[in-house]
CHARMM-style PDB file with segment names, atoms N, HN, CA, C and O in Angstrom:
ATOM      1  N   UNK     1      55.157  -5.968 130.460  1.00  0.00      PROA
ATOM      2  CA  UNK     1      55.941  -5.885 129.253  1.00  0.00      PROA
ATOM      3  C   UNK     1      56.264  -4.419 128.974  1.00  0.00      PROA
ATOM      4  O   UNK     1      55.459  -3.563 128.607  1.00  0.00      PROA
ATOM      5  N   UNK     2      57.576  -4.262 129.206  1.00  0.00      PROA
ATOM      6  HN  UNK     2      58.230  -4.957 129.504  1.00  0.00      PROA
ATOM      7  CA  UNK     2      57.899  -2.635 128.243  1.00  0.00      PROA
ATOM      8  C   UNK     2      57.750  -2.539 127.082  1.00  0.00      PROA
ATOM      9  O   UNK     2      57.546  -3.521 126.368  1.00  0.00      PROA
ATOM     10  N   UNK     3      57.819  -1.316 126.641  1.00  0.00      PROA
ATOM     11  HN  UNK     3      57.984  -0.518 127.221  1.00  0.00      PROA
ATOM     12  CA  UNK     3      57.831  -0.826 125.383  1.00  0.00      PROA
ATOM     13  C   UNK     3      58.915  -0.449 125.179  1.00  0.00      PROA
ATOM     14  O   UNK     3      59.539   0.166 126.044  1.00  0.00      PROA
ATOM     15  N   UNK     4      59.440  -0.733 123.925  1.00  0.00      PROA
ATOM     16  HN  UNK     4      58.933  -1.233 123.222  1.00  0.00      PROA
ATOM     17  CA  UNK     4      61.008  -0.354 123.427  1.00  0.00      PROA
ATOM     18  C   UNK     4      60.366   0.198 122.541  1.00  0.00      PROA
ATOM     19  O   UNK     4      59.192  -0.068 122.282  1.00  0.00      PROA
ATOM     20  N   UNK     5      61.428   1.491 121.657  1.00  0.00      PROA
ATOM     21  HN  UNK     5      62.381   1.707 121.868  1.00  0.00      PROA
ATOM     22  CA  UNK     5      61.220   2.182 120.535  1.00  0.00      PROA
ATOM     23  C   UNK     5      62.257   1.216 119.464  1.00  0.00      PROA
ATOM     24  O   UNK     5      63.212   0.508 119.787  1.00  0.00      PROA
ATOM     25  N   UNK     6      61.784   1.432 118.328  1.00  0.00      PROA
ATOM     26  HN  UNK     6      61.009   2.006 118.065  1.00  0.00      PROA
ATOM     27  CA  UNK     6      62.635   0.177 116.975  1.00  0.00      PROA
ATOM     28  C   UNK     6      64.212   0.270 117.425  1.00  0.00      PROA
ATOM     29  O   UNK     6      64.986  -0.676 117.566  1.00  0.00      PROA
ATOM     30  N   UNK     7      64.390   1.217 117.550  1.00  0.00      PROA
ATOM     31  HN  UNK     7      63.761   1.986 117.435  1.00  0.00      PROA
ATOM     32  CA  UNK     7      65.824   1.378 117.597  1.00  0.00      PROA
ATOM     33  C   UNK     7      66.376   0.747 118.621  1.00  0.00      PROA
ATOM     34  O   UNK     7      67.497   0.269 118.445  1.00  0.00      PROA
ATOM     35  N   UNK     8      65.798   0.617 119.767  1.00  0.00      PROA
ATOM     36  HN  UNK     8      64.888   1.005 119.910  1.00  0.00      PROA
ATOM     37  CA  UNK     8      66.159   0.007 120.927  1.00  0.00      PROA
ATOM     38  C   UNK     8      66.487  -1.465 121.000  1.00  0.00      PROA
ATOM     39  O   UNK     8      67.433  -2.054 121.525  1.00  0.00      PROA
ATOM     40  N   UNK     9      65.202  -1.987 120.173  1.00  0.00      PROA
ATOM     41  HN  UNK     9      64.434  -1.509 119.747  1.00  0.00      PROA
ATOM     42  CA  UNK     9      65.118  -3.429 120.115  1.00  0.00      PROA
ATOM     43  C   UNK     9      65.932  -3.819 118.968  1.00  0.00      PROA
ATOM     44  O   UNK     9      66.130  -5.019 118.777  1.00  0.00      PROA
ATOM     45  N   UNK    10      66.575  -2.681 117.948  1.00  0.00      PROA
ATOM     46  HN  UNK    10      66.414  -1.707 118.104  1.00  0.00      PROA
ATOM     47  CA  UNK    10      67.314  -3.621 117.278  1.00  0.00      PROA
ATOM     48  C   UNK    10      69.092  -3.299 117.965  1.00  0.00      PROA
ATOM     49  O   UNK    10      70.077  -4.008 117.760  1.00  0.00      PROA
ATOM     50  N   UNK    11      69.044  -2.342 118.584  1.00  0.00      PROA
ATOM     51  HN  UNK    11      68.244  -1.766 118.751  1.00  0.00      PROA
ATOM     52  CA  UNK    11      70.651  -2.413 119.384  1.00  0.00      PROA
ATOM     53  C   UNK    11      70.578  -3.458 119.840  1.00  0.00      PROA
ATOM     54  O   UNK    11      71.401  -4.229 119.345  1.00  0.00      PROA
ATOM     55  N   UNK    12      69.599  -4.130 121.016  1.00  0.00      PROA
ATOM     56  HN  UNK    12      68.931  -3.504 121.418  1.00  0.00      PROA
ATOM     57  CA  UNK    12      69.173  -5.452 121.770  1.00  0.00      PROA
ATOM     58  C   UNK    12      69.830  -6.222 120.586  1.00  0.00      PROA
ATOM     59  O   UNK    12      71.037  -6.418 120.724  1.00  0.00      PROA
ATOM     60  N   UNK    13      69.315  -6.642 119.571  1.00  0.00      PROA
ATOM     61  HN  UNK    13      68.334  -6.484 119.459  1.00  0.00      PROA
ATOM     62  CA  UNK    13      69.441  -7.947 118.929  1.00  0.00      PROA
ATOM     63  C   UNK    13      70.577  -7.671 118.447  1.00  0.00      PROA
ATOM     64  O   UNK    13      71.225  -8.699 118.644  1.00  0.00      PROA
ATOM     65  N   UNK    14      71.342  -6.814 117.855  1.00  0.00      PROA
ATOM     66  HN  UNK    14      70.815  -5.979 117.695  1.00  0.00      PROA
ATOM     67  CA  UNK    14      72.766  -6.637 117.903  1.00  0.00      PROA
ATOM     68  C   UNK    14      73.936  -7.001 118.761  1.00  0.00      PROA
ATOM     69  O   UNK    14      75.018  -7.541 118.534  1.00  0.00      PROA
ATOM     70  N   UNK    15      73.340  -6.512 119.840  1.00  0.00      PROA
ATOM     71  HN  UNK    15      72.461  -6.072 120.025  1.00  0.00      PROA
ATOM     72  CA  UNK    15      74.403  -6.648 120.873  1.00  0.00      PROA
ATOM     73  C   UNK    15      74.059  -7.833 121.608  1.00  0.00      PROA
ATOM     74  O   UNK    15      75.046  -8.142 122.277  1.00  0.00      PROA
ATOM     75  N   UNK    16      73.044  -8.700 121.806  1.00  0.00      PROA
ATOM     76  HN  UNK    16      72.243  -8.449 121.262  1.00  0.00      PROA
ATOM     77  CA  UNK    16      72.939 -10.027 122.016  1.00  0.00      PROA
ATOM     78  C   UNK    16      73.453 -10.910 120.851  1.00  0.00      PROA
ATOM     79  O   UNK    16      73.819 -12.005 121.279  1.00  0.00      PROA
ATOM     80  N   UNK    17      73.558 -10.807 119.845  1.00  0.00      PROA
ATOM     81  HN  UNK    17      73.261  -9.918 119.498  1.00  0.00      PROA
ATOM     82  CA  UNK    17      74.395 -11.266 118.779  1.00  0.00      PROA
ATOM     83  C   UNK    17      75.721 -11.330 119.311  1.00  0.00      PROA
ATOM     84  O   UNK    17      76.226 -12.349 119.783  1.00  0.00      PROA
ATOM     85  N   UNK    18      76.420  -9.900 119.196  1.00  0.00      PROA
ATOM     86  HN  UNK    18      76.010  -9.073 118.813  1.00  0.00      PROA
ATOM     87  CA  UNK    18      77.398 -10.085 119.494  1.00  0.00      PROA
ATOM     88  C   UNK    18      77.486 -11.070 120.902  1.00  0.00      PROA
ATOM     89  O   UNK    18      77.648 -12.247 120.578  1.00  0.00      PROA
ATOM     90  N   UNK    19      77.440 -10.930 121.904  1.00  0.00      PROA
ATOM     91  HN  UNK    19      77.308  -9.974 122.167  1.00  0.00      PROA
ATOM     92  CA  UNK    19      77.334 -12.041 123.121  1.00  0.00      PROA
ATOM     93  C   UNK    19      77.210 -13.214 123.037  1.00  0.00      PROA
ATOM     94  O   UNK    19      77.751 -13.863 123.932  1.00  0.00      PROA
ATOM     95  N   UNK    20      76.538 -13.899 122.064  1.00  0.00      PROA
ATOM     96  HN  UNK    20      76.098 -13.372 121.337  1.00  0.00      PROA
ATOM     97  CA  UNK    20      76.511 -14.826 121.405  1.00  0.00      PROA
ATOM     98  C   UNK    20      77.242 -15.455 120.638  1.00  0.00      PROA
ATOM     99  O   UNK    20      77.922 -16.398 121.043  1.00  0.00      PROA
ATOM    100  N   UNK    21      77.241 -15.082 119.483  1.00  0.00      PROA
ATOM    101  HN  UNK    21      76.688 -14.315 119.154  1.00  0.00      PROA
ATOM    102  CA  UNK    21      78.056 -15.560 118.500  1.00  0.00      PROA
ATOM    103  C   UNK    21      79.219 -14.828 118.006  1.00  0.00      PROA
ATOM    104  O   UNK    21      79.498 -14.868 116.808  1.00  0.00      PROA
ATOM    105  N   UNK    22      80.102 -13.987 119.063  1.00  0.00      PROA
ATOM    106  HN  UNK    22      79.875 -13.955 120.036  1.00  0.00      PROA
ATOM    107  CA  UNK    22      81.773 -13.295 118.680  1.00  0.00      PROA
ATOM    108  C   UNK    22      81.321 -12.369 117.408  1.00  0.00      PROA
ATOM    109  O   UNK    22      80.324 -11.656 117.296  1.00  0.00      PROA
ATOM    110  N   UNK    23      82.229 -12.581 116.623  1.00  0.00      PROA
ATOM    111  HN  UNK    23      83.039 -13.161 116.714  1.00  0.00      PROA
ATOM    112  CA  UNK    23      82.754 -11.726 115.764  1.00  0.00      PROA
ATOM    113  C   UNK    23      81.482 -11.843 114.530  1.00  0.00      PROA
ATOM    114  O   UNK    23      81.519 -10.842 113.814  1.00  0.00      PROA
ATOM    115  N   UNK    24      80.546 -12.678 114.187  1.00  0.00      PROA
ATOM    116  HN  UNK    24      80.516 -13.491 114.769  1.00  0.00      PROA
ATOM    117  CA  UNK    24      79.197 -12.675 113.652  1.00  0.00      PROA
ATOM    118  C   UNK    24      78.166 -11.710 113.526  1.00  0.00      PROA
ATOM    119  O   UNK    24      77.337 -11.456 112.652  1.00  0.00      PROA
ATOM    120  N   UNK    25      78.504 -11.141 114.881  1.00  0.00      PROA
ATOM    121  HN  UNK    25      79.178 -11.347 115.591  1.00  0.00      PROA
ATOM    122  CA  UNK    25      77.459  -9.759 115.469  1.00  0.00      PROA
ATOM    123  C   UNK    25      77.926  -8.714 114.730  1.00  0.00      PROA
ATOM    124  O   UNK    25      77.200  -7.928 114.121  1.00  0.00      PROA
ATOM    125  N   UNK    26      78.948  -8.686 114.759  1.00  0.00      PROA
ATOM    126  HN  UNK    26      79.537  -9.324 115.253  1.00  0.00      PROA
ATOM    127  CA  UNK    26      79.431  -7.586 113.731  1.00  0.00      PROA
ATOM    128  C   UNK    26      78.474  -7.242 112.404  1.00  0.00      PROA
ATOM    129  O   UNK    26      77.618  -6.397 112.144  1.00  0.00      PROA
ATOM    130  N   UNK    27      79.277  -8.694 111.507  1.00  0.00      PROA
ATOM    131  HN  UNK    27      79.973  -9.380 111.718  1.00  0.00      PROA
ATOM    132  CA  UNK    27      78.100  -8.938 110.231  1.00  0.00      PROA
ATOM    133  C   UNK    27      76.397  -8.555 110.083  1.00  0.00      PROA
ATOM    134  O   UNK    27      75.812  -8.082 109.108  1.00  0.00      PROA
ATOM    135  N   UNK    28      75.757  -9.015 111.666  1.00  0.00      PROA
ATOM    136  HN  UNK    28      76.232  -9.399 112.458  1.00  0.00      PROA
ATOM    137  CA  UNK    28      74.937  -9.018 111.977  1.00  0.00      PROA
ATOM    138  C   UNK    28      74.190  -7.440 111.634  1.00  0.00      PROA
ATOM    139  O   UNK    28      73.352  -6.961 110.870  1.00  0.00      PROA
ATOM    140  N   UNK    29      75.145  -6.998 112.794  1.00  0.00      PROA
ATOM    141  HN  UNK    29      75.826  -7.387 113.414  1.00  0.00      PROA
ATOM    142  CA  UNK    29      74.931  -5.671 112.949  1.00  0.00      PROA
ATOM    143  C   UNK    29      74.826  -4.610 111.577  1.00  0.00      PROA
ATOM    144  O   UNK    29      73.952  -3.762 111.403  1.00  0.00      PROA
ATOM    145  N   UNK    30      75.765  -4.863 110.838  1.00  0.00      PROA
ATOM    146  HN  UNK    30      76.476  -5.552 110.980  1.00  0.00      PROA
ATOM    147  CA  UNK    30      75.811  -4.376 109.246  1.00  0.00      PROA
ATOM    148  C   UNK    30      75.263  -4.880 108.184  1.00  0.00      PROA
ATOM    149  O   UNK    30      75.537  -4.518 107.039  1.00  0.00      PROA
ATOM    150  N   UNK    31      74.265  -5.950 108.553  1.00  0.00      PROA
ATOM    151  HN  UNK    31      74.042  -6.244 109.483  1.00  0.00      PROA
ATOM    152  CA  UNK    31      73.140  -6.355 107.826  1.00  0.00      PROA
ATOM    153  C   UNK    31      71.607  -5.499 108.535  1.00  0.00      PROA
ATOM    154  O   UNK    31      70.814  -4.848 107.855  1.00  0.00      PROA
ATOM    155  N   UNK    32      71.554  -5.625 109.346  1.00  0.00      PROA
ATOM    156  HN  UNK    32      72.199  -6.154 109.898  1.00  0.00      PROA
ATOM    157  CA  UNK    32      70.704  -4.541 109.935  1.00  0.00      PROA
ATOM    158  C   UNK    32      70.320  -3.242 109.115  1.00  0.00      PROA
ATOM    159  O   UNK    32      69.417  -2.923 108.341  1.00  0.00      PROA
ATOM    160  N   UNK    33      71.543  -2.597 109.710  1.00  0.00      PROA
ATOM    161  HN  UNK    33      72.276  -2.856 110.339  1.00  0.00      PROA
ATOM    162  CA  UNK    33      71.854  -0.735 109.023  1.00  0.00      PROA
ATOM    163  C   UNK    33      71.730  -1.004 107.748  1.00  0.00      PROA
ATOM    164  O   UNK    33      70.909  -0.206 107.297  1.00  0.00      PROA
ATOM    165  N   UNK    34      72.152  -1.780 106.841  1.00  0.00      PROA
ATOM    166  HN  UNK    34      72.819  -2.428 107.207  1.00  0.00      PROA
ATOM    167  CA  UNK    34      71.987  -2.242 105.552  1.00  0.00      PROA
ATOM    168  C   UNK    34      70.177  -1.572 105.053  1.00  0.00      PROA
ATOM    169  O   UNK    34      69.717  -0.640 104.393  1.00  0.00      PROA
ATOM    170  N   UNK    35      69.546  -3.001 106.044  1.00  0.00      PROA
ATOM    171  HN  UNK    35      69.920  -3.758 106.580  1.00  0.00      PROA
ATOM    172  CA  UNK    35      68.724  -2.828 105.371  1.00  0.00      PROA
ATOM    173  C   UNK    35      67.722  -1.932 105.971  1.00  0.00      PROA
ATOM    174  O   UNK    35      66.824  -1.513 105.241  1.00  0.00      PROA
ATOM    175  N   UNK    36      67.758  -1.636 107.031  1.00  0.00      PROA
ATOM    176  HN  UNK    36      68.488  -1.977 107.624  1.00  0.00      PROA
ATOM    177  CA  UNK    36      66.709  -0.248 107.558  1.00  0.00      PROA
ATOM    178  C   UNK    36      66.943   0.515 106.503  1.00  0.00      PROA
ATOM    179  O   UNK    36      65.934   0.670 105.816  1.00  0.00      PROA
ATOM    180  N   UNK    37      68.426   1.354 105.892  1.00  0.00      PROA
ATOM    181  HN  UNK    37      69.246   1.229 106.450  1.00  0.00      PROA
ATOM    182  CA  UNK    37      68.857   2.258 104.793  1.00  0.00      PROA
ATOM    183  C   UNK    37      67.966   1.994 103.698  1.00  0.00      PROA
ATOM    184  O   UNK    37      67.312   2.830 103.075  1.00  0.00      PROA
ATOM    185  N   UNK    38      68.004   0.741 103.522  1.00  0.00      PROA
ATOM    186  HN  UNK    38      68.536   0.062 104.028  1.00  0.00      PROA
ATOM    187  CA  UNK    38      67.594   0.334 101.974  1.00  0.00      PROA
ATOM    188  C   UNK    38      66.164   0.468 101.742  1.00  0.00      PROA
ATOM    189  O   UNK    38      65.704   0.771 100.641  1.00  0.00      PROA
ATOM    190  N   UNK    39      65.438   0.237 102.812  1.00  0.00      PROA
ATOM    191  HN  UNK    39      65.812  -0.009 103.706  1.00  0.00      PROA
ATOM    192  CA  UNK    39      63.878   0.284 103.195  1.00  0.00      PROA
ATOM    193  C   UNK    39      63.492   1.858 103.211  1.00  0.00      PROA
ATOM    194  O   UNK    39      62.496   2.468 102.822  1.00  0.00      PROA
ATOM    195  N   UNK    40      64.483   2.183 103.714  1.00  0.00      PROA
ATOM    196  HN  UNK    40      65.292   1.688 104.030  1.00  0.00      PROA
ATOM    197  CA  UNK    40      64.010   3.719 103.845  1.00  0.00      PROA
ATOM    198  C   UNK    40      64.254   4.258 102.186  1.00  0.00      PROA
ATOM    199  O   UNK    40      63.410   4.666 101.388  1.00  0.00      PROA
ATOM    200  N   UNK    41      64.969   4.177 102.104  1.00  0.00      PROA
ATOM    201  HN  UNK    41      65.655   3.846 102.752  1.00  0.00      PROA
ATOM    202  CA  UNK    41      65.450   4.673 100.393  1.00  0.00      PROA
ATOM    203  C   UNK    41      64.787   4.073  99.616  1.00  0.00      PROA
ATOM    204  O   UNK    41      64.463   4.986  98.856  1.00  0.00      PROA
ATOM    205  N   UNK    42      64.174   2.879  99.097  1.00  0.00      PROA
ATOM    206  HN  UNK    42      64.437   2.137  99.714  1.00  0.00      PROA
ATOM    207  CA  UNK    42      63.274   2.607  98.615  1.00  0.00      PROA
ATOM    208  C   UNK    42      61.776   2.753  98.776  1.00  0.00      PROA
ATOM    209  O   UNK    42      60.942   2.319  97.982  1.00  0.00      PROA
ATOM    210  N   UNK    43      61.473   3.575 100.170  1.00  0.00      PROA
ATOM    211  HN  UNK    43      62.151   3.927 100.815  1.00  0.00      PROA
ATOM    212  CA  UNK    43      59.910   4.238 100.468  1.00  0.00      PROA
ATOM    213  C   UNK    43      60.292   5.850 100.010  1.00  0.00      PROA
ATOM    214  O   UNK    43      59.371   6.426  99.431  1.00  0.00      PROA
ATOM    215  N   UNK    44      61.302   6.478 100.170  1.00  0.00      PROA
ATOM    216  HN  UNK    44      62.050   6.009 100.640  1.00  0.00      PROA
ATOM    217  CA  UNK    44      61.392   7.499 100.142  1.00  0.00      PROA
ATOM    218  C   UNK    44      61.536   7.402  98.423  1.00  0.00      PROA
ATOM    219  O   UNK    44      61.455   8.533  97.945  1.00  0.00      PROA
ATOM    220  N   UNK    45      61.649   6.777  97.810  1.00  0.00      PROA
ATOM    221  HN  UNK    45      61.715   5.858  98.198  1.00  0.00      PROA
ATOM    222  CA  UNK    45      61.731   6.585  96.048  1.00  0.00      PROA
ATOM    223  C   UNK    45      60.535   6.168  95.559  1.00  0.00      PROA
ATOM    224  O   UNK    45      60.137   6.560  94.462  1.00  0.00      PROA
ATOM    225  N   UNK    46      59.799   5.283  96.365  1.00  0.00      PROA
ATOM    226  HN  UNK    46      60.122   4.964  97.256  1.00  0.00      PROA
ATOM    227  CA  UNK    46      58.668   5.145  95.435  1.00  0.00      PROA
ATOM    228  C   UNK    46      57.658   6.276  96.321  1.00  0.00      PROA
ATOM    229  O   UNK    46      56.707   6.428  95.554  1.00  0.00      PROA
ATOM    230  N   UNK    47      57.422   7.063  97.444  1.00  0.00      PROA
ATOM    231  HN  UNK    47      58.194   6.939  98.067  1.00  0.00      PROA
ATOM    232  CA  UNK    47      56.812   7.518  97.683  1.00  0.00      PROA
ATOM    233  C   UNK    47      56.945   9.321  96.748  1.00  0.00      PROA
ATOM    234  O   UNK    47      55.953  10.000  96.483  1.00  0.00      PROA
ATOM    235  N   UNK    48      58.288   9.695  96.442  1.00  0.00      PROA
ATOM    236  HN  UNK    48      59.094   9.143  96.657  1.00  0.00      PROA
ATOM    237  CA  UNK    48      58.411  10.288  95.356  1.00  0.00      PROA
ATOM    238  C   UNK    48      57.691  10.241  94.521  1.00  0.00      PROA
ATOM    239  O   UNK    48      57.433  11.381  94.137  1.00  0.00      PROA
ATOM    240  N   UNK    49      57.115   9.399  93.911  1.00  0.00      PROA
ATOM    241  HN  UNK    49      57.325   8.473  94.223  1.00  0.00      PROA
ATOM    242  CA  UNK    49      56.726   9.616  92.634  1.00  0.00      PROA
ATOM    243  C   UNK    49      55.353   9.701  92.799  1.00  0.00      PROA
ATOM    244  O   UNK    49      54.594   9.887  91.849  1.00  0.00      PROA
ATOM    245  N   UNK    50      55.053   9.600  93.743  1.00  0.00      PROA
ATOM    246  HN  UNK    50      55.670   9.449  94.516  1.00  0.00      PROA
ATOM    247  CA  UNK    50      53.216  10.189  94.255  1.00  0.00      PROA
ATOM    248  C   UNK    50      52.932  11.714  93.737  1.00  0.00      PROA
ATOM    249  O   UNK    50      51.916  12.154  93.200  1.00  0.00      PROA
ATOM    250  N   UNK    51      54.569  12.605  94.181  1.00  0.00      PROA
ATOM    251  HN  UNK    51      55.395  12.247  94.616  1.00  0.00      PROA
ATOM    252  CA  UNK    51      54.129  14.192  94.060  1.00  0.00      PROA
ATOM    253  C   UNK    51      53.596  14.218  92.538  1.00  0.00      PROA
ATOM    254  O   UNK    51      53.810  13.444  91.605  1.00  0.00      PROA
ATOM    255  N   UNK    52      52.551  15.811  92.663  1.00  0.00      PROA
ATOM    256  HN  UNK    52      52.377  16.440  93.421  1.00  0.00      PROA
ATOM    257  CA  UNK    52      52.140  15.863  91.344  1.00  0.00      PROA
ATOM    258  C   UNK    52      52.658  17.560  91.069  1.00  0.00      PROA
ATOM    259  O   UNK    52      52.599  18.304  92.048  1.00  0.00      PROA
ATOM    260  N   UNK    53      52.905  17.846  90.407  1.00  0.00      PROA
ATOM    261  HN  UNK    53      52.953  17.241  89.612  1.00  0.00      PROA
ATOM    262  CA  UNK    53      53.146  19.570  90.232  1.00  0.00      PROA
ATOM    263  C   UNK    53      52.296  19.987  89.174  1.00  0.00      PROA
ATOM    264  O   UNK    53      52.314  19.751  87.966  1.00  0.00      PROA
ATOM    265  N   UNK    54      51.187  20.983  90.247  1.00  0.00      PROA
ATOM    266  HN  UNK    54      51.172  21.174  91.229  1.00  0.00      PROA
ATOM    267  CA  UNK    54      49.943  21.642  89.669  1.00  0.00      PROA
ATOM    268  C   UNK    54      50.810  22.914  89.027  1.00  0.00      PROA
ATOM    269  O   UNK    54      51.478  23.676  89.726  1.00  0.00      PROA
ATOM    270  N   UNK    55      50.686  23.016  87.571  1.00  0.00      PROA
ATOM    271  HN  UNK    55      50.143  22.397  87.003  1.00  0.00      PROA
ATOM    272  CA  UNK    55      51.930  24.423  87.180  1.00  0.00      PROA
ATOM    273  C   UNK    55      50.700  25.063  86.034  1.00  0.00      PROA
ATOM    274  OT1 UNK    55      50.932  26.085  85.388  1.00  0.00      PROA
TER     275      UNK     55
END
């Protein structure tokens, strides 16, 4: 079994989408980026509010 890095395995499921199901993969694909973005922006927002400023 290889090892893929995240990114790898989700081009894979993208682009087997597309191969699959036409013009769907598309959608597919921009539900993806969607939500990696959204995951990230919502860790990077609540992990914000951890900082403390010693003043």
């Amino acid at each position: 079994m290889e090892h893929h890095p995240a990114a790898a395995r989700l081009t894979e499921a993208a682009t087997s989408a597309v191969q699959q199901h036409g013009s769907s993969g598309n959608l597919l694909r921009i539900v993806l980026v969607v939500m990696i973005l959204g995951c990230a922006l919502t860790a990077w927002f609540l992990l914000s509010g951890y900082k403390r400023k010693d003043d």
